[in-house]
N, C-alpha and C positions, 0 to 999 in steps of 0.2 A: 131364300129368306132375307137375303140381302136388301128385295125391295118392298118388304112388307113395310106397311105403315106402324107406327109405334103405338095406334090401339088395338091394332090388332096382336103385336106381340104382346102387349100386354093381359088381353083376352087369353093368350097360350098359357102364360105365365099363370094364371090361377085357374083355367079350366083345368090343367095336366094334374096339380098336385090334390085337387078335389075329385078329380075322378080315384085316382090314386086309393086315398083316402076311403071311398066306396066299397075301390074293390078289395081294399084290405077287412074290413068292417065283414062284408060276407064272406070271403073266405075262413075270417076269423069263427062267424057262428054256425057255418057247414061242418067245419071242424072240431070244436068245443067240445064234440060231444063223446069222443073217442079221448077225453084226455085222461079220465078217471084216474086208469091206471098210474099216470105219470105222478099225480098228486099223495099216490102212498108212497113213495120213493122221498118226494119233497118232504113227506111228514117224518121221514125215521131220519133224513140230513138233518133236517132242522131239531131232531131230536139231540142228536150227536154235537151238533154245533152249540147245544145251549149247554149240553157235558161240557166240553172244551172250552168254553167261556168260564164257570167256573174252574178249571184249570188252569187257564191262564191268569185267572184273579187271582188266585192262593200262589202258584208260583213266583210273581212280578212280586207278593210281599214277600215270600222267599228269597228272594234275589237281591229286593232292596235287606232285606235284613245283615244276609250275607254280607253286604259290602261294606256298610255301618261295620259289619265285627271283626272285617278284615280290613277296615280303616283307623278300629281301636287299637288293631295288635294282635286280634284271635284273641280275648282273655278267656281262661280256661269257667272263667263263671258267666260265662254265656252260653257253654256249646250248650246247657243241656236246654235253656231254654231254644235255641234253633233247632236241635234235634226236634224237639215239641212240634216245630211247627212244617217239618222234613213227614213226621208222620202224616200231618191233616193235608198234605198235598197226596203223598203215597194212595191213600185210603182214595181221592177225588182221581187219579189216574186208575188206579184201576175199575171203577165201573167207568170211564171212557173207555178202557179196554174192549171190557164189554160189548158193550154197546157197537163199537165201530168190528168188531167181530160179527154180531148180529146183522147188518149191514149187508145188502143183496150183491152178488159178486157184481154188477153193476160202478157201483163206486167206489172195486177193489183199489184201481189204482188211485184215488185221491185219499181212503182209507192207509194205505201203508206208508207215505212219509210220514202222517202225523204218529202211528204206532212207534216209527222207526225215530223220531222226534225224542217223544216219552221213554223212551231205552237208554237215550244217552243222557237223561237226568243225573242217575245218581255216579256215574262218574266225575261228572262237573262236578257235585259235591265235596269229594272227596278231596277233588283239587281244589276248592276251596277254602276249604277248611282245613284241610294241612299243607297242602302247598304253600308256593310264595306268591303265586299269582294278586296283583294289583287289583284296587278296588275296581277301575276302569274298564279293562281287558275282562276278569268275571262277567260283570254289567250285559259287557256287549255279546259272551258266551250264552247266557241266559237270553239276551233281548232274541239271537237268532231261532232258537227253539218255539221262543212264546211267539214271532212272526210268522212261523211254519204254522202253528197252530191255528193261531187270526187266520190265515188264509183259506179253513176252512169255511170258514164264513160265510166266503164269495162262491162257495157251491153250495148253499143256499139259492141263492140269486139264480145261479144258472139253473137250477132246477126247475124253479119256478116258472111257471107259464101267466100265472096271472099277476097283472101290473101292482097289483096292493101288493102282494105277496113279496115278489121281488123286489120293489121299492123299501119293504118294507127287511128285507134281509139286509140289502143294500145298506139302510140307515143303521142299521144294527153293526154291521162289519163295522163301521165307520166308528161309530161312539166305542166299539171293543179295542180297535187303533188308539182312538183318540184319549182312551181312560190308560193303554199300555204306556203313551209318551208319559202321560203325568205319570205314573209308577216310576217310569227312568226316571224323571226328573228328580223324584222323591229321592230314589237310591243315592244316585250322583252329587247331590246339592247337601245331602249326611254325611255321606264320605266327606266331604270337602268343611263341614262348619266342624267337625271334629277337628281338621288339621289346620283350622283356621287361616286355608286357602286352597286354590285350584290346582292341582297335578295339570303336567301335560294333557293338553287334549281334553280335560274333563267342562273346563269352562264352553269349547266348541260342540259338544256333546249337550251341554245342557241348553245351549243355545238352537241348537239341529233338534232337539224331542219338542221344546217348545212350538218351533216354527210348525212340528210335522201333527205336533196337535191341534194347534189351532186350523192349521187346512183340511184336519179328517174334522173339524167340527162347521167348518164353513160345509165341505161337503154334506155332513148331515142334516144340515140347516137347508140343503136344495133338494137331498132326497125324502126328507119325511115329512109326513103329511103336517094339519095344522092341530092334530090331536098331540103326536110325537112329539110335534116341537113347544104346544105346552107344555107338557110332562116337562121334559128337559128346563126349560123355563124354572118351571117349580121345582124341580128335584136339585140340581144342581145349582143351590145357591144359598149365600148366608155369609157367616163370618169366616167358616173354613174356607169357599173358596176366593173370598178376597183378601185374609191373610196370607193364603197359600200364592196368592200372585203379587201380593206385596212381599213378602219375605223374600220372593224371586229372585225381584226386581231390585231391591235393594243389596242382595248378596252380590247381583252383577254389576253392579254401581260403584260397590267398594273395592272386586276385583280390580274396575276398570282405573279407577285412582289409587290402586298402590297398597290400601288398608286390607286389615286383617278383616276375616268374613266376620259378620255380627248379624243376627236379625232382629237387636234391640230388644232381646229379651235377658235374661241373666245368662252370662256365658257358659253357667253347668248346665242351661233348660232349653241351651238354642235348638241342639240337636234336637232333643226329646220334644220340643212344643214345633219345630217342623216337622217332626214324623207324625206328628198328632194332628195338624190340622192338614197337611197334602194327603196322610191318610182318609179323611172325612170326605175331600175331594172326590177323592177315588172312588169311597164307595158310593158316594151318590152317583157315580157316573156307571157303577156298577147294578144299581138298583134302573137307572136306563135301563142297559144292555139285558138285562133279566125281563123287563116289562115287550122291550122290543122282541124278543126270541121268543117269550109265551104268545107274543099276539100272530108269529110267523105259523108257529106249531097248529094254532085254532085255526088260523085260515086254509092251512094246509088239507089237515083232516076233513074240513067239509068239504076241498075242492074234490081232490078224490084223482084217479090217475089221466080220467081223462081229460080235464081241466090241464095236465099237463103235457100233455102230448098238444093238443089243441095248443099250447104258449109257446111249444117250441116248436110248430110248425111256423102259426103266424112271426114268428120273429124271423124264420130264415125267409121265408117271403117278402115281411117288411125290410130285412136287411140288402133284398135285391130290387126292389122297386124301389127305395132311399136311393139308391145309385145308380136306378134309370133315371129318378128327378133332379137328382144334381147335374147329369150328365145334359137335361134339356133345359135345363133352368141355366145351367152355364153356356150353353149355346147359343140361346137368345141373349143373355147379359151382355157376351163378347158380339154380337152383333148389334147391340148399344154402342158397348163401350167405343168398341175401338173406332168407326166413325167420330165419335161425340171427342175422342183425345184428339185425335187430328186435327179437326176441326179448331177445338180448343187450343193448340199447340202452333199451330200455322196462323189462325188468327192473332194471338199474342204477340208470335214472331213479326206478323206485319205492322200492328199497330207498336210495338218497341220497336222494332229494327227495321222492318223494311220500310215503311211507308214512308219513315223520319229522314233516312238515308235520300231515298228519292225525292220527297220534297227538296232536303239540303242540295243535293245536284242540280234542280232544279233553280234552286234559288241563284245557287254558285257561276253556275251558265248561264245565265241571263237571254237564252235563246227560248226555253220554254219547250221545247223536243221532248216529247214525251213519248218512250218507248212501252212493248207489251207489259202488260202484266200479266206473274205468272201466276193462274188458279191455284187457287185450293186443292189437294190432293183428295178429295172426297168427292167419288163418282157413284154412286149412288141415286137413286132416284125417290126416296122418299125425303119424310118431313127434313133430315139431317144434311140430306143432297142440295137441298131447294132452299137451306139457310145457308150452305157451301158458296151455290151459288148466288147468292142475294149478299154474302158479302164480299164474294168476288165484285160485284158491280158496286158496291160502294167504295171499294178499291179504287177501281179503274174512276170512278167520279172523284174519288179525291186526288188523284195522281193530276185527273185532267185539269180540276180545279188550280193544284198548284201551281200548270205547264201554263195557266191562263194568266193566275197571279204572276209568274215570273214577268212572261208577257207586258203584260199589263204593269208591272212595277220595272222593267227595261224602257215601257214607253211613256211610265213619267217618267224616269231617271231623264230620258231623253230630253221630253218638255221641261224640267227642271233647269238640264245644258243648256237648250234652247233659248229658254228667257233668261238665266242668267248671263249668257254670251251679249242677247239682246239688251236688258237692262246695262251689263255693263259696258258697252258700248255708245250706248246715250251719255252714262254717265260721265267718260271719259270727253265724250266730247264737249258735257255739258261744264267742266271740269277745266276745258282745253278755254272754252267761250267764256266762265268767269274768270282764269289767267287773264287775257284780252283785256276783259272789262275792269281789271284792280288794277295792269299796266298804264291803262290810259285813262284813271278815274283820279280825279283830282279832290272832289269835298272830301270831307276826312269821313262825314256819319255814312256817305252811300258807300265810301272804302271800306270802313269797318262791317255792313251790311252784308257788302261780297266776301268780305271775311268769314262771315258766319253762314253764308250759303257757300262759300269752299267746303267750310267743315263737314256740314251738314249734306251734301256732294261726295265726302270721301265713307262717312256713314252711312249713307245707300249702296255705294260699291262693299261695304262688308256682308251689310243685307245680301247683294247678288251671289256673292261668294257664297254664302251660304247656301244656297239650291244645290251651287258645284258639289259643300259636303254631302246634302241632303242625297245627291245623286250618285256620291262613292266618288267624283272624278278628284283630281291632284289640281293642286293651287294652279293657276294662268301663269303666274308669278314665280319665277324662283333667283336664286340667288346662286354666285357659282365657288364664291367664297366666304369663309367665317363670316361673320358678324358680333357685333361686344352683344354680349347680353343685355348692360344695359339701355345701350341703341334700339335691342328687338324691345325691352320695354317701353321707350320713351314711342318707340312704333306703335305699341299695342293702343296707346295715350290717346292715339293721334284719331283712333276711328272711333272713340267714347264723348258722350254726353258728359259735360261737368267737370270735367278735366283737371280745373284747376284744382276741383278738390280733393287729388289723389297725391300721396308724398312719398317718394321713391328712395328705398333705400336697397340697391340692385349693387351688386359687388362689381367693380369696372375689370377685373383681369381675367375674366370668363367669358366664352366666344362659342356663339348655336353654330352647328354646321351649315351650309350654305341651304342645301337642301330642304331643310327642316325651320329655316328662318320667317317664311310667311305665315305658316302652320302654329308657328309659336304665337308670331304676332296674333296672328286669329284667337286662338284660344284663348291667350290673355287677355285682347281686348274683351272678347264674352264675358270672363270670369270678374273682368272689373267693372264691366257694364251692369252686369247684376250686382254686384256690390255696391254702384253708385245711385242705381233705380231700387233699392230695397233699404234706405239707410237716410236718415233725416240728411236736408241740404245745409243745414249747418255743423257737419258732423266729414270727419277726412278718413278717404280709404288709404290705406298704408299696402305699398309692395314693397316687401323686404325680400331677402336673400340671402343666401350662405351657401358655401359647400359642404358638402358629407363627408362620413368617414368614408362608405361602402364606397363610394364614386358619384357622380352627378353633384346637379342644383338644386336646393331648396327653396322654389317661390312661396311667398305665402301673402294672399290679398286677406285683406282684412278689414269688416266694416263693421258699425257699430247700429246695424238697422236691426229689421223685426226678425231677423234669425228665421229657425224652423224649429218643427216638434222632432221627438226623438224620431218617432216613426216616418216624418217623410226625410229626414234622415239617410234614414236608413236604405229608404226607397231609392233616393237620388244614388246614396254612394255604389247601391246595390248596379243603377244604371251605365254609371258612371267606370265601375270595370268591366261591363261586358262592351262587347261591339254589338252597338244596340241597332234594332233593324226599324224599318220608317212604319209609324204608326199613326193613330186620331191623336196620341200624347205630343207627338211632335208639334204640332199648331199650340200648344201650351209652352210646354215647354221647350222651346229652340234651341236655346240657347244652350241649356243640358243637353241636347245631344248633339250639337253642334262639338260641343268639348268633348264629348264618350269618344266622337269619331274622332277628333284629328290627335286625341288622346292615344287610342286607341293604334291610330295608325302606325305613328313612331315607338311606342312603344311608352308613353309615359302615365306616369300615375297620379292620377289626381284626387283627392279628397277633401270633403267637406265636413267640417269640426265646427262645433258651436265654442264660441270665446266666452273666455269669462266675461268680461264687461255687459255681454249684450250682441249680437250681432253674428256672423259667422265668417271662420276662417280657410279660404280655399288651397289646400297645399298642394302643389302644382312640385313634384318630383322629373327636372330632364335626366334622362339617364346618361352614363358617361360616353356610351356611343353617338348621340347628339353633340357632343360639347368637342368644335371641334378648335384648330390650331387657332392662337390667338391671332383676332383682326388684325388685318397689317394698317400700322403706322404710318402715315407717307408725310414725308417731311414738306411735301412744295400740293400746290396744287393740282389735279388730275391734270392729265394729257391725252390727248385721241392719237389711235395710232394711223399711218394713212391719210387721206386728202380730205374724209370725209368730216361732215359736221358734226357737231354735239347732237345726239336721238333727243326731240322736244318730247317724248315720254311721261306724261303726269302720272299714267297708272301704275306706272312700275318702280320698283327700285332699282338705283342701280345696278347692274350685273357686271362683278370683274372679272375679269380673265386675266389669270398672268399681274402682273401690276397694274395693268393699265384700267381707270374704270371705263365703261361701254358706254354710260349714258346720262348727261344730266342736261338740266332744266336750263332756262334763262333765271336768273335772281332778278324778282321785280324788284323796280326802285321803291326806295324809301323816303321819308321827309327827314327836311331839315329840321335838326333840334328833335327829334320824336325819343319820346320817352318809353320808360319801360313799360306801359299796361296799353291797352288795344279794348276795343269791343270784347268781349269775353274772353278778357286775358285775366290772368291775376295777378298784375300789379297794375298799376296807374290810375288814373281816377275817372271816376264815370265819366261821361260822354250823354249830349242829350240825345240818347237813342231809346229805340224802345227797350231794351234788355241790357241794361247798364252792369257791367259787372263789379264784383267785389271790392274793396278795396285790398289794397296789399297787407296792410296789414292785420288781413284777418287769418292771415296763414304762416305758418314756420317760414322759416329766412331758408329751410333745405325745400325748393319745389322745383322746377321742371327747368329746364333751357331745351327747349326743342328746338331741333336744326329743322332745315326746310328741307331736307328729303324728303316730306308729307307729298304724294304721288301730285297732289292735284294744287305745289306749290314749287316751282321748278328751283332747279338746284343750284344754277349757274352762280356766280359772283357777280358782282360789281357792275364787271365787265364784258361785255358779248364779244361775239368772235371778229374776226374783219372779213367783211365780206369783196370780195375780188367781182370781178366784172360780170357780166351775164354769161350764163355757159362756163364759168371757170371753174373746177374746183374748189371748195372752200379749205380755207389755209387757216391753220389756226394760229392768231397772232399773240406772238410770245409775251406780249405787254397787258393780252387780259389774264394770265395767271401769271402774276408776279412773284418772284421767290424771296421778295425783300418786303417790310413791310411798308401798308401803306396806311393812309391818314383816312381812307374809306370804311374801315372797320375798328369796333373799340372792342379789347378785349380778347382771349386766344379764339374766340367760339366763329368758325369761320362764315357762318351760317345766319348769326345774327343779322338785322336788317342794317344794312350800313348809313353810316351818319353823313356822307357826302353826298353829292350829287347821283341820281341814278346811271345818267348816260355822260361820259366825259368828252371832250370835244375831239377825242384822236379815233373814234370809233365812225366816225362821217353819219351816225343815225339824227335824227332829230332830240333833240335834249328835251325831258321833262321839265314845268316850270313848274317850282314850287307853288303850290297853292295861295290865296290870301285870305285872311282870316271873313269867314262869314259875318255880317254886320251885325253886332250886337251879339253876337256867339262866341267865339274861343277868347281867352282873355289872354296874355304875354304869359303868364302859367300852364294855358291849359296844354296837356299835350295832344298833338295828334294823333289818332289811328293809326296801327301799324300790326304787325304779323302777332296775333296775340300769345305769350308762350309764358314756359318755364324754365328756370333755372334750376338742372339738377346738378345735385351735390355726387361726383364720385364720391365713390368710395374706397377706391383706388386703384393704381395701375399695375398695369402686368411688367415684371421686372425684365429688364433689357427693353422697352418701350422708349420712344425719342419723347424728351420731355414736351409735354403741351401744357398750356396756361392754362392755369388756376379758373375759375370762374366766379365771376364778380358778382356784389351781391345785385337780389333782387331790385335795388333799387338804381342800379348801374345803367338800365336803360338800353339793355341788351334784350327783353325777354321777347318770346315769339313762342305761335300757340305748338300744342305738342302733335297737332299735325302736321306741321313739318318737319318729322323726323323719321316718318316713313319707310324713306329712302334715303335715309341721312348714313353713310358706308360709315367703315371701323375707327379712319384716320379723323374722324371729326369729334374726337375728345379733347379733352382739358389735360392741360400739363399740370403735374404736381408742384413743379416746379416754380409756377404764379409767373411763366413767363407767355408774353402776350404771342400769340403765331403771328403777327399782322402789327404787332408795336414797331413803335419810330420815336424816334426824340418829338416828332410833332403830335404825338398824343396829348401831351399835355397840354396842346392850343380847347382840347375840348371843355377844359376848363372855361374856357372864355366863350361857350357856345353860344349861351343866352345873350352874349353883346350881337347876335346877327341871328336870332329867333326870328326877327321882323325881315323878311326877305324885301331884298330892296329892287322895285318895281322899275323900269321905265316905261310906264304908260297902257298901253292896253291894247288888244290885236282888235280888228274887223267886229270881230263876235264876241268879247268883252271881254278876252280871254289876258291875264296880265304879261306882261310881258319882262323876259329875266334877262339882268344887266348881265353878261360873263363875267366869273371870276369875283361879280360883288359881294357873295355870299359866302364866302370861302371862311374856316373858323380861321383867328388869328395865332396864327403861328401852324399851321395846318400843312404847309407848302414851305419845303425850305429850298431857298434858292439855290445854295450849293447843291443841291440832288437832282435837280433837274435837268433832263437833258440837254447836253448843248448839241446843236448845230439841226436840228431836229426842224426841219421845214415843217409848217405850218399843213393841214390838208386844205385840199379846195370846200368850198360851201360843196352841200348835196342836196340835189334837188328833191323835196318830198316824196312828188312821183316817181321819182326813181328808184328811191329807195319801196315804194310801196311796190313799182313793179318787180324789185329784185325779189322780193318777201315773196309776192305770190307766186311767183317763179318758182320758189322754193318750195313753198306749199305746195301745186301743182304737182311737183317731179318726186317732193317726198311722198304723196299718194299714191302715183304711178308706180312709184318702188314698192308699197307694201302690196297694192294689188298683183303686184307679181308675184310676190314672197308667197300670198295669202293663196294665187292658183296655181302654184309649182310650178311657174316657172326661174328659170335660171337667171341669177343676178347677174347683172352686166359686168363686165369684165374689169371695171374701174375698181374692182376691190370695195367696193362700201360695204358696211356691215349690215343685217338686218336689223333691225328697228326691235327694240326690245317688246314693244309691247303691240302686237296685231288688234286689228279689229276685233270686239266681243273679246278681247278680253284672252285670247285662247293662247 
């Protein structure tokens, strides 16, 4: 049966219980005819039964009257009226006597409890009525007798063979219960308004008759016909029985709050107008049970005995064929069911639990392996097998599907590394070639041009980075100690659009862990890049900060653009804490999940708040496992440990180890006299260029000083290294980081573009010459091009720090853009103190700068190029002759080419070193370090 099809069990399913049916039908009229005799037997029961209905009607008022007199006290001017009514029950049991004497020994045995019943009446009485027995305990004496009695009732029923017949006994037993409960309820609820409340147990009583009558009247509402159940309809209704259910219901009302019983009638007429109207009740339930038991009697007599013999054959027949149809009706069910649970049970299980698990493995491995899957437990071969199986195979096809997506999103992760490796690897070089071109570019508009394709250069390498998140891999870049916080934000500055118009107020004595320092910078620059791209261009984004109580930082970027609705809101922040996976929304929105992931990574929390003003607020929480020892302070400038040279590195930032930093840039030169604003700096004054930027004073006096760690602005000072002969070691000469100050720099900010000469004559390279003004273009005011930036305002310093200068205002002629501060390390802050790192008594020759603005010329080279007198340009008072060294031989000239072939020389063999790094092999034995930053980036 297991592999029938389900129309076919279904065909079982209604042919079995219609044949059934059939064969019951003619057994029933083969039989019928022999039942005559049964049907006189039904007729003298049913006779007997409608005797004992009338005595249990006059008893039940017996009983209740009883308990009313044994509730007033027994007063002696009642007995005789209950004697009165002890008679008219007496008179109605004895022709029951009768009668059930009369009775065929046949239904001796259901005939003698009821006799044996009626025997023990007038003892009860006696205790009644002179005893002490309680009104309660009587009630329930009486209730058991008049229940023995009812019970004859139900042999009626059984006698019966024909369905009217029986049904119709059936409904009668029923209303002769259901008229007994209302009698109790009558007794019980008199007793109780006489004493103007409920005894023990009497309130649960009258709650227990209620319930048992309303179920003997539901029941008779299912067994009797729709003649029966008019009758009842009609008869049973009026003012008695809905005062009799109001009175009830309010007696138990009052119970239930504390008050004395009342049913709102005068308190001498309570008792007496509820006897009167529960009485009414009763007897119309009484005039039922009379009409029901004459109509038992008439069908009775005409069926006759064989009508009954014939109903109780059929019934034990149908009673054994009912239990071969259940027994096959249940057989085929359960061979529904329990395929169809299984089914249902394992497939849920896969689609919640397994399928989800497996995809997640899938995703997690990135290999795409995809192992069996395990069938369905449903081996069957019909309709239930063949759904088993059909969603086994959309299993295995979604399993496969996912092993393919894994796949498939491993081998873009891959192309994502790929081209980002590849983009950033152009860009670095492209980065390496505008360095080049600003060192040896002399007009101020094409300097300022490379300025802004630097930038715009260091902005494509964040783009590339991005694929890395896109693709799950960890920053190229890291860092191997602290960082100030406010440094990783002046970092984050440096890869944004618009720059100058964002104003920094970042607490200075708080430090990201090494680790986590590029990640930061990422994030933030995203977070500010869309604050500056969503937010009018004359309107400023503000990064503030603070610490928490809990632990951690609070950043919070804030702009005053078109905001969002609540709902995408909602949506962002919703993305925003999950670790969001690569979708079609990515191409929209980047930048959002650019921050979920590196968010995500480290563990920090970011959210997006609409501001009052207008605009919205990003609040960027690092947690305290982030925030690590504060940046170290170095009092002198870096030193290389070893023979080797400074790593010319644009993409990286510094990496320290131990005190010592690992890597920085050369510092390109600067002009003479150059003021503080640049090509899209924010201060100084336009420029005739295409994109003239702001004037200074259209921004607060607190904005940015970016140092030149900007990757793709080298870091070095002043002064480059000395370079020694061909083949030698480079040595690093103690006179380009000086620990004194010098007249080369204004202000503590070491990073600033310096006010002297780029190259000084003890380094043996060729010296830049100051430029000369374009004909008819810069005027003795205007100033030149230079590293466009900000001056930011600490906020303060971390205590036991070596004091650093102050930083001078925006119009001090220090500013440089905020990418370069990239790679700008910890020790390149400002001292609270307003003392300068690099001050000399000769600072204040810079006062006298604009007497030697005009660079004084001797003539002009070959190719028109001017040519610069030594030492004529020097500010006055700039050089103080007691400081200068004595005895200090002069260098010899150096010849261009030579110097060009040492460079390439260097160039050359710094290639050959990373290409070895890059194919594992082993660094020569000289000790030189690897190179911070490999090809692509990696």
């Amino acid at each position: 049966m297991g592999n029938w099809h389900v129309r076919s069990r279904l065909i079982a399913l209604i042919v079995v219980p219609t044949a059934v049916a059939v064969g019951l039908g003619g057994l029933n009229v083969v039989t019928s005819l022999s039942d005559a005799n049964t049907y006189q037997t039904l007729r003298e029961v049913a006779e007997l039964s409608e005797q004992l209905g009338a005595v249990t009607h006059e008893l039940s008022f017996e009983r209740d009257e009883t308990a009313l007199f044994i509730a007033q006290g027994r007063p002696k001017d009642r007995e005789g009226q209950l004697g009165t009514t002890h008679s008219q029950v007496n008179n109605l049991i004895e022709d029951a006597k009768q009668r059930a004497l009369a009775l065929s020994e046949t239904h001796a045995e259901a005939v003698r409890p009821v006799l044996r019943r009626l025997e023990e009446i007038p003892t009860l009485r006696e205790t009644a009525v002179n005893g002490k027995i309680q009104p309660l305990p009587m009630i329930q004496k009486y209730s058991q007798i008049i229940a023995r009695l009812l019970q004859f009732h139900d042999q009626v029923g059984q006698v019966a063979v024909d369905d009217q017949v029986a049904d119709s006994a059936s409904a009668m037993a029923a209303i002769s219960r259901a008229k007994e409960q209302a009698s109790k309820q009558r007794g019980i609820l008199a007793s109780a308004l006489d004493k103007r409340g409920f005894d023990s147990g009497e309130l649960d009583a009258l709650t227990d008759a209620k319930s048992r009558e309303e179920s003997e009247e539901t029941l008779f509402g299912v067994l009797a016909d729709l003649d029966q159940l008019e009758l009842y309809r009609n008869t049973v209704v009026g003012r008695d029985v809905d005062q009799t259910d109001l009175f009830r219901l309010r007696a138990m009302a009052q119970s239930a709050e504390g008050k004395e019983l009342s049913i709102g009638v005068r308190p001498d007429r309570d008792v007496a107008t509820w006897f009167e109207v529960s009485t009414g009740k009763i007897d119309a339930l009484r005039t039922v049970e009379k009409e029901l038991s004459s109509s038992v009697i008439l069908r009775a007599r005409a069926l006759e005995e064989a009508a009954n013999r014939s109903a109780l054959i059929s019934g034990v027949l149908i009673l054994i064929l009912l239990i071969v149809v259940i027994a096959i009706i249940s057989l085929i069910a359960r061979s529904l069911i329990r395929p169809l649970r299984r089914l249902r049970r394992e497939a849920l299980d896969i689609a919640g639990q397994r399928l989800p698990e497996t995809v997640q493995q899938l995703r997690e491995s990135g290999d795409g392996t995809v192992g069996p899957v395990v069938p369905i437990g449903v081996d069957t071969h019909d309709e239930i097998g063949e759904v088993a199986r059909a969603f086994d195979e959309v299993h295995r096809e979604a399993v496969r599907l996912a092993g393919e997506e894994s796949r498939l999103r491993s081998n873009v992760n891959a192309m994502f590394v790929n081209l980002s490796r590849r983009s950033q690897t152009l860009v670095e070089r492209q980065i390496t070639l505008i360095d080049g071109l600003e060192q040896g570019e002399q007009d101020e508009q094409r300097l300022g041009n490379l300025f802004k394709l630097d930038h715009l250069a260091t902005r494509m390498r964040r783009n590339s980075e991005n694929l890395l998140v896109l693709a799950g891999q960890d920053p190229p870049r890291r860092w191997s100690q602290p960082v100030k916080l406010v440094d990783v934000a002046r970092a984050s500055l440096s890869e944004v659009e618009s720059y100058e118009r964002v104003v920094l107020q970042v607490p200075d004595g708080v430090s990201v862990a090494g680790q986590a320092v590029n990640d930061v910078i990422h994030l933030l620059a995203e977070l500010v890049e869309n604050a500056l791209s969503f937010s009018p261009r004359e309107t400023r984004v503000t990064v503030s900060g603070s610490r928490i109580d809990g632990g951690g930082v609070m950043l919070s970027i804030t702009d005053s653009g078109i905001g969002m609705t609540q709902e995408e809101l909602v949506q962002a922040n919703e993305r925003l804490m999950e670790a969001p996976s690569v979708d079609v929304s990515v191409s929209r929105r980047m930048g959002l999940f650019v921050v979920a992931r590196l968010a995500h990574r480290h563990g920090i929390r970011v959210q997006l708040r609409p501001h009052a003003s207008g605009g919205l607020t990003a609040m960027v929480l690092i947690p305290e496992n982030m925030l690590g020892s504060q940046a170290p302070n170095f009092a002198g400038m870096p030193s290389f440990s070893g023979n080797q040279p400074p790593s010319f590195s644009e993409n990286q930032p510094p990496s320290f180890s131990g005190d010592q930093p690992s890597s920085f840039g050369d510092q390109p030169p600067a002009f003479a006299g150059a003021a503080a604003g640049g090509p899209g700096g924010p201060g100084g004054e336009p420029y005739s260029g295409p994109h003239p930027a702001p004037p200074a004073t259209d921004w607060p006096q607190q904005t940015f000083q970016m140092g030149p760690g900007h990757p793709s602005f080298p870091s070095n000072p002043e002064a480059g290294g000395n370079w020694g002969s061909a083949g030698s070691p480079w040595q690093p000469d103690p006179s380009a980081w000086p620990p004194e100050p010098r007249s080369g720099f204004q202000s503590g900010d070491v990073w600033s573009p310096p006010r002297g000469p780029a190259w000084n004559g003890e380094r043996g390279l060729p010296k830049r010459p100051v430029p000369a003004p374009p004909p008819g273009g810069w005027s003795q005011d205007t100033n030149p091009p230079q590293r466009p930036g900000f001056d930011f305002q600490d906020t303060g310093s971390e205590p036991g720090a070596s004091p650093m200068p102050a930083a001078p205002p925006a119009s001090a002629g220090d500013d440089y853009l905020p990418i370069f501060a990239a790679v700008e390390s910890a020790w390149f802050g400002r001292d609270a103190n307003g003392a300068s790192w690099g001050s000399s008594k000769s600072d204040a020759g810079w006062s006298a700068a604009e007497a030697v603005v005009e660079p004084v010329r001797d003539g002009a080279t070959a190719a028109g190029l001017p040519k610069r007198v030594p030492k004529a340009n020097l500010v006055p008072g700039s050089a103080d002759a007691s400081a200068s060294p004595q005895g200090v031989m002069p260098l010899p000239s150096v010849s261009p080419d030579r110097v060009r072939n040492r460079l390439s020389s260097f160039q050359q063999g710094f290639r050959a070193a990373r290409d070895d790094i890059s194919e594992g092999r082993a660094l020569p034995p000289s000790g030189q370090k690897q190179s911070e930053r490999e090809e692509g980036g990696v």
